[in-house]
C-alpha positions in Angstrom: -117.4 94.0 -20.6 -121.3 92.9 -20.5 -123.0 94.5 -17.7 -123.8 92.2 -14.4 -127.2 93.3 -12.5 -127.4 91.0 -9.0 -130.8 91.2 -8.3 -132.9 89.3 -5.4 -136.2 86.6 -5.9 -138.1 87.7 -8.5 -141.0 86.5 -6.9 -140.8 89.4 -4.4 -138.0 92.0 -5.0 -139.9 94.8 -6.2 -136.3 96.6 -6.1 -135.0 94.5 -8.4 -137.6 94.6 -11.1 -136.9 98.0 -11.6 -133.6 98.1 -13.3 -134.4 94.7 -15.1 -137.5 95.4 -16.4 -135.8 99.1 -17.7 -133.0 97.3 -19.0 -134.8 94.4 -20.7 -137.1 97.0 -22.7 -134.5 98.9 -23.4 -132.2 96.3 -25.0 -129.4 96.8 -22.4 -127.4 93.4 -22.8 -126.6 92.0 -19.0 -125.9 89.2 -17.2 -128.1 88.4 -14.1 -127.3 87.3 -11.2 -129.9 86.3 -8.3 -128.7 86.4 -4.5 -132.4 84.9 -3.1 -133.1 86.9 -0.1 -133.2 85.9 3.7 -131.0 82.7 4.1 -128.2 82.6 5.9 -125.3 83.5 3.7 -127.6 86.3 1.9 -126.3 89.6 3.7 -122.6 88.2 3.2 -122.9 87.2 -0.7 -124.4 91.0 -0.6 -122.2 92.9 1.2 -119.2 91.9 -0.6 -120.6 93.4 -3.9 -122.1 96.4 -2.3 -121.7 98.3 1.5 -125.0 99.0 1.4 -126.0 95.1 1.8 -128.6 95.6 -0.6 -130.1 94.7 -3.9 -129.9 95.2 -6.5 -126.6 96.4 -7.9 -124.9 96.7 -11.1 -121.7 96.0 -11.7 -120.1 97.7 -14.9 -116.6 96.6 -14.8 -115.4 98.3 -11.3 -118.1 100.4 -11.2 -120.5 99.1 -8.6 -124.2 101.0 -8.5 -126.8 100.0 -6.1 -130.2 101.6 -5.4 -133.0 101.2 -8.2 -133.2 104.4 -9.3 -129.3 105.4 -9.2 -129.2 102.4 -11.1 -131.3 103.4 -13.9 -130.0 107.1 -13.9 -126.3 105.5 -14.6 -127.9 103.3 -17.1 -129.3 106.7 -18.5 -125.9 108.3 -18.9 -124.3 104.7 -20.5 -127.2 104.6 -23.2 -128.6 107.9 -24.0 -129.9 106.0 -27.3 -132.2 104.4 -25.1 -134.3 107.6 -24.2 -135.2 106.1 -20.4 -136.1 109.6 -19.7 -138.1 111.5 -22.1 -136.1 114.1 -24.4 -138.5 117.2 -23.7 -137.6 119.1 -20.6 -140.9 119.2 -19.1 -141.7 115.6 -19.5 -138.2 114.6 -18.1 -138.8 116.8 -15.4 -142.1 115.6 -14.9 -140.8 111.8 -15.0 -138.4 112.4 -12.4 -140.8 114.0 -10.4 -142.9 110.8 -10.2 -140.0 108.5 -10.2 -138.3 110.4 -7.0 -141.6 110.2 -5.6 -142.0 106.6 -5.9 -138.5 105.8 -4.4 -139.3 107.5 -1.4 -142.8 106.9 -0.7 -145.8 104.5 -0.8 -144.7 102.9 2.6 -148.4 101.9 3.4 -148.9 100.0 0.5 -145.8 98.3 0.6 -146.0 97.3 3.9 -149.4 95.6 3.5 -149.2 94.0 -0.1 -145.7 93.1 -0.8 -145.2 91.8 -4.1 -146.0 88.5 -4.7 -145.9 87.4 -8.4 -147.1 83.8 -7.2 -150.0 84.8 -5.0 -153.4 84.0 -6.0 -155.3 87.5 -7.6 -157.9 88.2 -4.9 -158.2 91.5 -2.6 -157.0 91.7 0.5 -158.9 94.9 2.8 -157.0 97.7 3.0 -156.9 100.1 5.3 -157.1 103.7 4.8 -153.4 105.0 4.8 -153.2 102.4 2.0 -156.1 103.6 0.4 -154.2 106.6 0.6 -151.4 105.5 -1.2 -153.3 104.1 -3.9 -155.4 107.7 -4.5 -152.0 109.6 -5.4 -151.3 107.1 -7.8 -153.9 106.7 -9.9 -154.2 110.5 -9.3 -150.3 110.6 -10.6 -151.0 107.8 -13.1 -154.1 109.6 -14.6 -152.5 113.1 -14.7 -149.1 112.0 -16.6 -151.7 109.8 -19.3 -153.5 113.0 -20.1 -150.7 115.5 -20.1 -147.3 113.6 -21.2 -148.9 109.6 -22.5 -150.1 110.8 -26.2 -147.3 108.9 -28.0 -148.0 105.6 -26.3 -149.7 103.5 -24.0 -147.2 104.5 -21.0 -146.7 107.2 -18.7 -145.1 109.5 -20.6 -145.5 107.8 -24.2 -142.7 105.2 -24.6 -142.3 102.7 -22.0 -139.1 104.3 -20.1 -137.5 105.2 -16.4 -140.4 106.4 -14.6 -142.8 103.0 -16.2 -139.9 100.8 -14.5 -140.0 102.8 -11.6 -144.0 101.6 -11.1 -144.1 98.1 -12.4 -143.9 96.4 -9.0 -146.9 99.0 -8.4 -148.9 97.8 -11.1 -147.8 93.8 -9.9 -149.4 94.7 -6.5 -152.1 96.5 -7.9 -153.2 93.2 -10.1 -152.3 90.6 -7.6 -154.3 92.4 -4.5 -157.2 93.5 -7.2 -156.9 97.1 -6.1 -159.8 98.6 -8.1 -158.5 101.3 -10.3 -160.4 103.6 -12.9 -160.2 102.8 -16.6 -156.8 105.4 -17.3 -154.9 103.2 -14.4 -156.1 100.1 -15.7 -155.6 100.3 -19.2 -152.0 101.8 -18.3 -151.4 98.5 -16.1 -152.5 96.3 -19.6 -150.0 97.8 -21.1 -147.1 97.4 -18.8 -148.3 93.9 -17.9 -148.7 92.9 -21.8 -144.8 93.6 -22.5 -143.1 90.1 -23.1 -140.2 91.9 -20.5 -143.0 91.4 -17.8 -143.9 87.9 -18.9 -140.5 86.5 -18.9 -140.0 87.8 -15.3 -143.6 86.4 -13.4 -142.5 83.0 -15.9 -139.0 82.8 -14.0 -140.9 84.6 -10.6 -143.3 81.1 -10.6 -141.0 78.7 -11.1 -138.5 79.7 -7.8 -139.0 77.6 -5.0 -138.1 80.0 -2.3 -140.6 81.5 0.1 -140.1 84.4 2.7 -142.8 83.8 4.9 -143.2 87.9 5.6 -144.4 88.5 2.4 -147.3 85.5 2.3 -149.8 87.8 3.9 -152.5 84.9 3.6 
């Protein structure tokens, strides 16, 4: 059975390009399936493919995981071919690390620059909790480059888990023209030059639907 992954509007479910974009660039064959966020029937259509009322979940037969990053640890287990973590124990470790911290941080930046594939690429001020934010990343993007990023243009060498895990970082980081130093912005190139990431601001453009929460202009 092909894998289903119900994901939200790609124009602003940063949730949901993290499994996708993982998958895609991995060469996981799934079907999509998009529940756009915020209208009426939205928690309903949800909640009856996950308690959680969330997205985005994958459906594997009558396994049902939600939550980006379980996600991609199941995915992980399914396709060990795929290498979404790196094989060296201290680079895994080190992956995880950043991935975990990802998940469960970054609130301030979040908050004020949701992403927004179709907004216009201008800065917006930021305050200094976000500025905050943005410091430990580059700090975390700069460190993994030098230490774990010889075998490729991504965090740890190959595009994998932790890379998916920050895409809708680096999306905020171009739309909002968050100045970065050259490490972080040749990283962002890189993720932002794979055809994964084209195909999804391509199909993030052409929705129709707006949530008006995330139009911070």
């Amino acid at each position: 059975m092909t894998l289903s992954l119900v994901i939200g509007n790609k124009n602003y479910s940063s949730w949901s390009l993290r499994p996708w974009i993982a998958m895609k660039v991995a060469g996981i064959p799934f079907q999509e399936q998009v529940i756009p966020l915020y209208e009426a029937d939205s928690p309903r259509k949800i909640r009856e493919l996950s308690p959680a009322g969330k997205v985005p979940i994958l459906i594997d037969d009558d396994i049902r995981v939600w939550e980006s990053l379980a996600i991609i640890e199941y995915l992980a287990d399914k396709f060990p071919d795929a290498k979404l973590w790196p094989t060296e124990v201290r680079g895994r470790a080190h992956a995880r690390v950043l991935a975990a911290e990802m998940h469960a941080g970054f609130s301030n930046l979040r908050r004020h620059c949701p992403m927004n594939v179709r907004r216009p690429v201008k800065p917006r001020e930021l305050t200094p909790e976000v500025l905050q934010d943005v410091k430990r990343i580059e700090e975390m993007w700069n460190d993994s480059r030098a230490h774990f990023g010889k075998n490729g243009p991504f965090l740890c060498g190959a595009f994998g888990a932790v890379d998916a895990m920050y895409a809708p970082i680096v999306s905020r980081f171009h739309t909002y023209k968050i100045e970065v130093g050259a490490t972080a912005r040749t990283y962002m190139d890189a993720v932002m030059a794979l055809p994964a990431w084209a195909d999804w601001a391509a199909a993030a453009r052409s929705e129709a639907w707006v949530l008006p929460h995330c139009e911070v202009d």
